[in-house]
C-alpha positions in Angstrom: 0.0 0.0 0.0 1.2 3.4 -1.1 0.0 7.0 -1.6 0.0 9.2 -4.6 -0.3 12.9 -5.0 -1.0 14.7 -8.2 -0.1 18.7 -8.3 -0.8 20.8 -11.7 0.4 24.1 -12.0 -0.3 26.6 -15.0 2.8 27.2 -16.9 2.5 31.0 -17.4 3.9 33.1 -20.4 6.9 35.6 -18.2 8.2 34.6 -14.7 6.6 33.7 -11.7 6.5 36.8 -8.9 9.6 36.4 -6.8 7.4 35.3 -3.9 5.9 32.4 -5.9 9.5 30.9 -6.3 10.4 31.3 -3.5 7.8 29.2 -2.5 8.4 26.7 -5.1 12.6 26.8 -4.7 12.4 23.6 -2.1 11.4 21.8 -5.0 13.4 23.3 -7.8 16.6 22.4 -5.9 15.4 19.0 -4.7 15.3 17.9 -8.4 18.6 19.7 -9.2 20.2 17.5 -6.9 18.2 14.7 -8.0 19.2 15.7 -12.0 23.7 14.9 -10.9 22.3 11.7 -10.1 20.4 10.7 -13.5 22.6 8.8 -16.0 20.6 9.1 -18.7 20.7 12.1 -20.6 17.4 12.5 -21.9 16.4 12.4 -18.2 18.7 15.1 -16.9 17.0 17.2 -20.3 13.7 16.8 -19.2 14.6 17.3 -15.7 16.3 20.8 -16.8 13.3 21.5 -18.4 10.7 20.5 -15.6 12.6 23.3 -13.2 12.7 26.4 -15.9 8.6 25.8 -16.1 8.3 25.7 -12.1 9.8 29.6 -12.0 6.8 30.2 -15.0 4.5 29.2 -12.1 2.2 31.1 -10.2 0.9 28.9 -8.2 -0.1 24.9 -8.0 -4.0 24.7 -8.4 -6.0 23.5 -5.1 -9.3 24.3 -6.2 -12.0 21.5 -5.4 -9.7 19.7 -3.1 -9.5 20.2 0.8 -6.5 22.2 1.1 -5.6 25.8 1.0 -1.9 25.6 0.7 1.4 23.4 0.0 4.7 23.3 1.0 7.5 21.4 0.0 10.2 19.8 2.2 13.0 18.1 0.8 15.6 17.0 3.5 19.6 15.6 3.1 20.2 17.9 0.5 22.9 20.5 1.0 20.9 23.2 3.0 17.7 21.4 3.6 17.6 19.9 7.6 14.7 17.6 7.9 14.7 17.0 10.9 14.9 20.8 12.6 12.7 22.5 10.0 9.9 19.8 8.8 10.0 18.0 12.3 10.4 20.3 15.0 9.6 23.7 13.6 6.4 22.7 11.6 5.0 19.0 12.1 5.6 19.6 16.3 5.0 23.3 16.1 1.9 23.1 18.6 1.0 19.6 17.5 -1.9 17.7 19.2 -4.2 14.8 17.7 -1.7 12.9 15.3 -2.6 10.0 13.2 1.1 8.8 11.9 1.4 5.9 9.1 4.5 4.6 8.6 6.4 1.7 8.0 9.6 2.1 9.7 9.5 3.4 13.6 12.2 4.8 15.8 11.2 5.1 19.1 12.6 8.7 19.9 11.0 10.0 16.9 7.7 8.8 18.1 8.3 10.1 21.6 8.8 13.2 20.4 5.3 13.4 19.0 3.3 12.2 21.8 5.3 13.9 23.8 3.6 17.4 21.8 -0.1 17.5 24.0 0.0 14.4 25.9 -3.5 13.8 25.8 -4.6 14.4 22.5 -5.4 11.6 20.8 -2.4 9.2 18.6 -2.8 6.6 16.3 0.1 4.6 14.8 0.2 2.5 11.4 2.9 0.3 10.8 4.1 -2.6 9.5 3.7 -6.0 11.7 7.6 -6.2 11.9 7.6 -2.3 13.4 5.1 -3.2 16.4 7.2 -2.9 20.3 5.3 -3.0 23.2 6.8 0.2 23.6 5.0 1.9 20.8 1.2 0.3 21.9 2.1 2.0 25.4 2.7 5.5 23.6 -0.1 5.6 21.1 -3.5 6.1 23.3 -5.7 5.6 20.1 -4.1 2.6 19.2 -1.5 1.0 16.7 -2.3 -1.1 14.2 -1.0 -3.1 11.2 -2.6 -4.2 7.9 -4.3 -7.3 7.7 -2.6 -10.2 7.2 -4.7 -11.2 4.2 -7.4 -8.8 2.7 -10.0 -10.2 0.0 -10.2 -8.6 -3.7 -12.0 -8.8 -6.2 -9.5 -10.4 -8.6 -7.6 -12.8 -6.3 -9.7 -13.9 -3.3 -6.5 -14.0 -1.2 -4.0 -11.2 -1.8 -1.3 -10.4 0.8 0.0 -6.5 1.8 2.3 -4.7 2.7 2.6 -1.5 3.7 4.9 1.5 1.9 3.1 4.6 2.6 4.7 7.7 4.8 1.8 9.7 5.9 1.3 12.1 9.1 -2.1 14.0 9.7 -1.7 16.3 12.5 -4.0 18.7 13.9 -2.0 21.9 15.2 -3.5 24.8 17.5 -2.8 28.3 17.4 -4.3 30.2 20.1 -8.3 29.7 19.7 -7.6 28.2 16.6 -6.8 24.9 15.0 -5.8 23.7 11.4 -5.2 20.5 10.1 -2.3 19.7 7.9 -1.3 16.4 5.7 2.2 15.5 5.2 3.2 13.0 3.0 6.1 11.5 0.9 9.4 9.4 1.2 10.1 10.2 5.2 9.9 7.5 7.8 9.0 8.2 11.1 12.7 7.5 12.0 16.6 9.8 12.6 17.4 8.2 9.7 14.6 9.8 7.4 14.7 13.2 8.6 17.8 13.3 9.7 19.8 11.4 7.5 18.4 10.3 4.4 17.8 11.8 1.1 14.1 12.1 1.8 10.9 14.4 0.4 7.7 15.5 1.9 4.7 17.6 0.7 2.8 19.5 3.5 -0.6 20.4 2.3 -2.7 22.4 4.7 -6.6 22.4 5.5 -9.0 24.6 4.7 -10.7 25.3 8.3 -13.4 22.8 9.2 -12.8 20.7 6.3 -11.4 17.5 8.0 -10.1 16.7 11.3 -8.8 13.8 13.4 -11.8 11.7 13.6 -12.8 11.7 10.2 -8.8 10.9 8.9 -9.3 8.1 11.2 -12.5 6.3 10.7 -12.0 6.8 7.0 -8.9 4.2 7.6 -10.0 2.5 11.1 -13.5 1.6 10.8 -15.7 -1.6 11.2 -16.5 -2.0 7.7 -15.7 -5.1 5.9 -13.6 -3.1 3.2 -11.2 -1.8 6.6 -7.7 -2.9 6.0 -6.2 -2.3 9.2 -6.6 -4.2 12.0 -5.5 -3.9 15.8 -2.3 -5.3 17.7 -2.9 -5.1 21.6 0.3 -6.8 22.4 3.4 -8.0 21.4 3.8 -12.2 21.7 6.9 -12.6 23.6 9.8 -14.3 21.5 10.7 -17.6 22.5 14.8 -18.8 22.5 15.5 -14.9 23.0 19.2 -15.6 24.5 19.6 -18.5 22.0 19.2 -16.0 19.4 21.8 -13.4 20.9 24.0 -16.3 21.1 23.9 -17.5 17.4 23.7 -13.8 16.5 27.0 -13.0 18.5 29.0 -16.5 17.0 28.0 -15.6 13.4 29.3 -11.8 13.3 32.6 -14.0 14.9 32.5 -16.1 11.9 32.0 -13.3 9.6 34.9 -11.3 11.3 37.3 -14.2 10.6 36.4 -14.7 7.2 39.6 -12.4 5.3 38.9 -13.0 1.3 37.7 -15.5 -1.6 40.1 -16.8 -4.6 38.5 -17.7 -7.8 40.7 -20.1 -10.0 39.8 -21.8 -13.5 41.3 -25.3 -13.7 40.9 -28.6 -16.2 37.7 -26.2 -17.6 36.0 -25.5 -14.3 36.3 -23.0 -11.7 37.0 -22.9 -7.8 36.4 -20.7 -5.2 39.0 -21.0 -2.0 38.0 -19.4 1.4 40.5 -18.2 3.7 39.7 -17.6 7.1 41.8 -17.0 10.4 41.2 -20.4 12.3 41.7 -18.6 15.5 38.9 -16.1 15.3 36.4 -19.3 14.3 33.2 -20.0 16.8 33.3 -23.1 18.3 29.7 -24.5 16.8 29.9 -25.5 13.2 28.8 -22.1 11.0 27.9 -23.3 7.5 28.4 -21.4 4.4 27.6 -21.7 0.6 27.5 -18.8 -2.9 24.2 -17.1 -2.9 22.2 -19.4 -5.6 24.1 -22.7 -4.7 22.0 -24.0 -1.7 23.6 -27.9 -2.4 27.1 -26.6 -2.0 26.6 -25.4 1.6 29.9 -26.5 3.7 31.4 -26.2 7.2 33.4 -22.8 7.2 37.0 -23.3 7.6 40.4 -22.2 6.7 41.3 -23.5 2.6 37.3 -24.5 2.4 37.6 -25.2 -1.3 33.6 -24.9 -3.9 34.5 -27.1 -6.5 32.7 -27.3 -10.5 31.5 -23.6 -10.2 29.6 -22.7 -13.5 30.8 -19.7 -14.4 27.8 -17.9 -14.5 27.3 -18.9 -10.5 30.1 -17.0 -9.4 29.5 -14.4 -7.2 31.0 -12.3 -4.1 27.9 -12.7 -2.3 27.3 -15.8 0.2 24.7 -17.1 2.5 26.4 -18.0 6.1 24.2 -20.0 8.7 24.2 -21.5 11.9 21.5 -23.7 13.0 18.5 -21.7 11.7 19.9 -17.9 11.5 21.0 -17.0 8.3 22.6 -14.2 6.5 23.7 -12.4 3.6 27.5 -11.1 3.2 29.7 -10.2 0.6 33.1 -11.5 0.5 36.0 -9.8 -0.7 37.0 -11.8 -3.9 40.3 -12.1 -6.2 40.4 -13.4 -10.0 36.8 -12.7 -10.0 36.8 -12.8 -14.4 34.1 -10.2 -14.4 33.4 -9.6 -17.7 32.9 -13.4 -18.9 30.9 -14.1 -16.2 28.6 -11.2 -16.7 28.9 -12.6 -20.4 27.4 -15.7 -19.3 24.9 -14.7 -16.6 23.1 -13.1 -19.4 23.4 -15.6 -22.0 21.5 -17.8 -19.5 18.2 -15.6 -19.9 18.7 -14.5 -23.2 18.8 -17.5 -24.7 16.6 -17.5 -27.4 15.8 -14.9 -30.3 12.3 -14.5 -28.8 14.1 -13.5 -26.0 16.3 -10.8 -27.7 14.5 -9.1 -30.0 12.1 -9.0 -26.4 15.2 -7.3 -24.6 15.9 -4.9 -27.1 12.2 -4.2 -27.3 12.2 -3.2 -23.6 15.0 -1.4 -23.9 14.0 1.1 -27.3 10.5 1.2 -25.6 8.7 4.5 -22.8 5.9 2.7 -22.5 6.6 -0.1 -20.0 2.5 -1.6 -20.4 2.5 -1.7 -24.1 5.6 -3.6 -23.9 4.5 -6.2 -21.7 1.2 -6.4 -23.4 3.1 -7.1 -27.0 5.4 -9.3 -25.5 3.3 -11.5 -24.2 1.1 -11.4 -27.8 5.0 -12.2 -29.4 5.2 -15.0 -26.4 2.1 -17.0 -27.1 2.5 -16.5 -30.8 6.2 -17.6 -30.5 4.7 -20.9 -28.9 2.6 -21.8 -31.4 4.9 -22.2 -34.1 4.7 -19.1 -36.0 7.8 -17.9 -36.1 8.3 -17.6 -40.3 4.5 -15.5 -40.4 6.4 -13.2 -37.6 10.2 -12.5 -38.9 9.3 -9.9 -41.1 6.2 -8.5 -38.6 9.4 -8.4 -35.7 11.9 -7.0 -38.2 9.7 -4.2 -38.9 8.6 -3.6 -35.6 11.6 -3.4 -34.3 13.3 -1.1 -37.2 10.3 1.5 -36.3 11.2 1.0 -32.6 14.8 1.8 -33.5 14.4 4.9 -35.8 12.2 6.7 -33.2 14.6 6.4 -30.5 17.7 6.9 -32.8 15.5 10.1 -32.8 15.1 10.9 -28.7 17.5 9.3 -27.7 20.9 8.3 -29.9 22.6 7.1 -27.0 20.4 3.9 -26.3 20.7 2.8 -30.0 24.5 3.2 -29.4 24.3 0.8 -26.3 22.5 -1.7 -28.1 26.5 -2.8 -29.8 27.1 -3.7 -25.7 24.3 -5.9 -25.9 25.3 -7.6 -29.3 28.6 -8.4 -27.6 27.1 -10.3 -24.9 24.5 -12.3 -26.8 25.3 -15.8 -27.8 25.3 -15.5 -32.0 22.8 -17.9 -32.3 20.1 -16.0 -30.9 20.5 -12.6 -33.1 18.1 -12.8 -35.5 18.9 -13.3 -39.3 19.7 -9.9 -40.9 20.1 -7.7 -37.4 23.4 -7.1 -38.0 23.1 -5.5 -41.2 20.0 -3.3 -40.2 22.3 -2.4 -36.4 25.5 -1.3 -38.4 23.2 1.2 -40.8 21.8 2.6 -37.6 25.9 3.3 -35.9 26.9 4.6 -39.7 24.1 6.8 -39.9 24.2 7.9 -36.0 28.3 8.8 -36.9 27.5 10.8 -39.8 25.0 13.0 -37.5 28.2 13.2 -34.9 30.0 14.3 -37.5 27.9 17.0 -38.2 
């Protein structure tokens, strides 16, 4: 479960009033940061462009909705603090009924909001994971979770999760009151106001539009359609000191782990582990490359993975004792890279359904018409029909290619990257030729 917000604003014909952008500058320098961190160029473009229409804005349209004003809060950007001026200066700033979803908690976060007007009302939304016994003591309106299993209309059982970071808090001033929505990226943890690269949108009330109880029965209600559902304690967890035990003697093992060493011998490939013997638990930790579940093996000095394929190596490994598990990455020499990327990828494109698919998803904008004609190519492919479809494909594909030579040169140029790595008998007759017209004709435009 997650929340989307829609703002339009009329792009106007000079400049926005220097008041306006100020206003709007939070957001104009939230996606300037955001733009270093594109890779693709047409993205950075558009990007560009989104900020010079923002200063052509007056102001973002809240007719017919409940608000009467927005504010944006971008937070671990240079010059933006989350956590002083969207926590404490405005969400706290004479804070009392709070309804908080969210699905990752930090308990002084959440003391510092009930701590704002003790008994106003609280209610807390979070994940099942998120739930302490400290956190049912702090909210007095209570804390629930989503239910474990809800029933739709297309599947009977569908299970949820929840994503969303929303905080509806009612704050008085004096005689009066106003009710303001905040909602984005931010957790209700340091981290996400006070660390993070994080975004929120405060939207403020219009006066007696909404308040506290309605926010909460239109989420919290008896109705069969309610997806939330109480927690009134925490169980207790059984085998607590067992698990601080196994916990503590598998961060030992981890510790003594120092590198891995691939080698490629008689056509096969082995991966060594060293490990200080010294620094080793004394119960049996078990270890195995992420993927390989019937290699696992007792950690130990010179422990030896024998007949690797080479698209199953990997610096990643699963580590376990008894039932606690986890995932590390292990510092790896004669790793060959580049073939085993090579081969990885042959392994799922291994058809020339397959590629002229990749390439398809790759040239396309439009992620649902792509999986709608690929699945049409898919069944089509099944049924035997491939000589009808050759020239239907080829022609698709050359359309596909010639608009985005057009937008977007540089994902026609990456294409060669993905001819490198395909297996030759999966490029479809005649690609070739049509690919190298494309790179002359895209050197000739350089040129000029």
């Amino acid at each position: 479960m997650d929340v989307v917000c829609e703002l339009i604003g009329k792009i106007g014909t000079k400049p926005a009033t220097r008041k306006a952008q100020v206003k709007h500058t939070p957001l104009v320098d939230f996606l300037t940061w955001l733009i270093a961190k594109a890779g693709n160029r047409t993205i950075r473009k558009n990007m560009h462009s989104i900020c010079k229409d923002i200063d052509y804005i007056e102001r973002f349209d809240l007719t017919d909705s409940p608000f009467e004003d927005y504010e944006f809060f971008p937070m671990g950007i240079p010059g933006y603090d989350g956590y002083t001026k969207c926590f404490e200066q405005s969400m706290l700033n004479h804070a009392a009924e709070m309804l908080v979803i969210s699905p990752f908690l930090d308990k002084n976060i959440l003391k510092q909001m009930v701590s704002c007007s003790p008994g106003a009302k609280k209610t807390l939304i979070t994940r099942h994971d998120s739930v302490t016994k400290e956190a049912i003591k702090l909210f007095n309106d209570g804390v629930y979770t989503p239910k474990e299993v809800l029933t739709d209309k297309v599947e009977k059982d569908v299970v949820v999760d929840l994503h969303e970071k929303v905080y509806f808090i009612r704050r008085y001033d004096g005689n009066s009151s106003y009710n303001h929505l905040y909602l984005g990226s931010t957790n209700a943890t340091m981290n996400g106001f006070g660390r993070n690269v994080e975004f929120l949108l405060h939207l403020k009330f219009v006066p007696y539009k909404f308040s506290y109880e309605k926010c909460r029965s239109e989420l919290i209600n008896d109705s069969k359609e309610c997806m939330f559902e109480q927690v009134i304690s925490v169980p207790e967890e059984d085998g607590g000191k067992e698990d601080v035990t196994n916990e503590l003697m598998l961060r030992q093992a981890i510790s003594a782990i120092l590198q891995a060493q691939v080698r490629f011998n008689d056509g096969s490939y082995t991966i060594t582990i060293q490990c200080q013997t010294n620094r080793m638990p004394s119960e049996p930790v078990f270890l195995y490359p992420l993927g390989c579940d019937g290699k696992e093996q007792v950690l130990a000095d010179g422990l030896i993975f024998k007949d690797m394929p080479l698209d199953s190596l990997t610096e990643f490994y699963t580590i376990r004792i008894r039932d606690l598990r986890r995932l590390i990455k292990i510092h790896t020499e004669g790793m060959p890279t580049d073939e085993r990327d090579k081969a990885i990828f042959r392994s799922f494109i291994n058809t020339k359904g397959k590629f002229i698919n990749y390439l398809a998803f790759m040239l396309t904008d439009e992620v649902e018409q792509y999986i709608l004609e690929s699945q049409q190519l898919e069944k089509e492919l099944a049924n035997d029909k491939t000589s009808s479809l050759e020239q239907q494909i080829s022609t698709s594909l050359y359309e596909d290619m010639v608009k985005m030579a057009y937008k977007d040169p540089d994902r026609i140029a990456s294409i060669r990257q993905i001819v490198e790595k395909a297996d030759e008998t999966v490029i479809p007759d005649h690609f070739m030729e049509m690919y190298k017209t494309f790179e002359n004709v895209l050197k000739q435009i350089k040129r000029l």
